[in-house]
N, C-alpha and C positions, 0 to 999 in steps of 0.2 A: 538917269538910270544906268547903269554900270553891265554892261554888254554882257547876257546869258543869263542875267537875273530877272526873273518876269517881276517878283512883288516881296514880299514879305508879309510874315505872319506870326502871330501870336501863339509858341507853343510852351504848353507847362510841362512844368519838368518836376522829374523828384530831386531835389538835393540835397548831400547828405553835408551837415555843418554843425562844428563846433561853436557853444553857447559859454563866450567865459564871463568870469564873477562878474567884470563890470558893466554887463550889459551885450556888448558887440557881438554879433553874429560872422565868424567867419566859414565861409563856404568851404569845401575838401573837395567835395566831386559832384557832378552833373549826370542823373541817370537818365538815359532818354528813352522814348516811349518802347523801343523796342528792348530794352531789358541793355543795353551799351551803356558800359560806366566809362566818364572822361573824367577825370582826376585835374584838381584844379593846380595849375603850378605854383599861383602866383595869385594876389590879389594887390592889383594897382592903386587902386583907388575908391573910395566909398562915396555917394553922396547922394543925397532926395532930387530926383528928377523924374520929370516925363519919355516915357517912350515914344517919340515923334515918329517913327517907321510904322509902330503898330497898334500903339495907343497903351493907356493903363498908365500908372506912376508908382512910384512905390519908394524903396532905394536900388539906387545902381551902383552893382560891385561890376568896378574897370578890372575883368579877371584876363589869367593866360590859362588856357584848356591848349594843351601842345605846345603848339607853335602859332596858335590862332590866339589874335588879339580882340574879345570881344566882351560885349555886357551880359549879365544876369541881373533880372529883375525882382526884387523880394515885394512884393504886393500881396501885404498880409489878407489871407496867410500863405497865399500861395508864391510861386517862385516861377517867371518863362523867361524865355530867350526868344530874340529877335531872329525866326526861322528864315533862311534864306530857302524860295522857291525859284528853279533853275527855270528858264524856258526851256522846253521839248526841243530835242535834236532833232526830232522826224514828229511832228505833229500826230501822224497814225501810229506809230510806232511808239512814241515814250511819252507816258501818262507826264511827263514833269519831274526833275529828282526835287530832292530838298537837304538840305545841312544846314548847319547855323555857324555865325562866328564871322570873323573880318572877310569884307569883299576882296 
């Protein structure tokens, strides 16, 4: 486990992506549940796999959102990202943050 991370979690997301003639789905942007659009820079890589952090399968696009190196998941028909859950800096004090994307 990578120090300040408690867990990880399965959140869906809206994405918005272009559908071209031969089929392939490519992703543009990641809207997250509070209404925040992150524009995808980049797509690495495509391929059917497992999500081992938080379960589910589907395809994974190897995408860049910023400067973060992480996965999006397309598990028809829906679409999450492997949400990172921070541990609490003061237990009484902070419910836990959350973001997603490279440790």
């Amino acid at each position: 486990m990578v120090q300040g991370i408690a867990a990880r979690r399965k959140r869906y997301v809206e994405v918005e992506a272009t559908f071209l003639e031969d089929g392939r789905i490519v992703p543009r942007a990641v809207i997250w549940h509070d209404g925040r659009r992150f524009p995808v820079r980049a797509v690495l890589g495509v391929r059917r796999c497992t999500s081992l952090k938080v379960g589910g399968e589907g395809v994974r696009y190897d995408v860049l959102v910023g400067h973060a190196h992480t996965f999006l998941f397309h598990e028809e028909p829906r679409w999450f990202v492997e949400e990172i859950v921070y541990e609490p800096l003061d237990p009484l004090l902070d419910g836990g943050a959350c973001a997603w994307g490279a440790d």
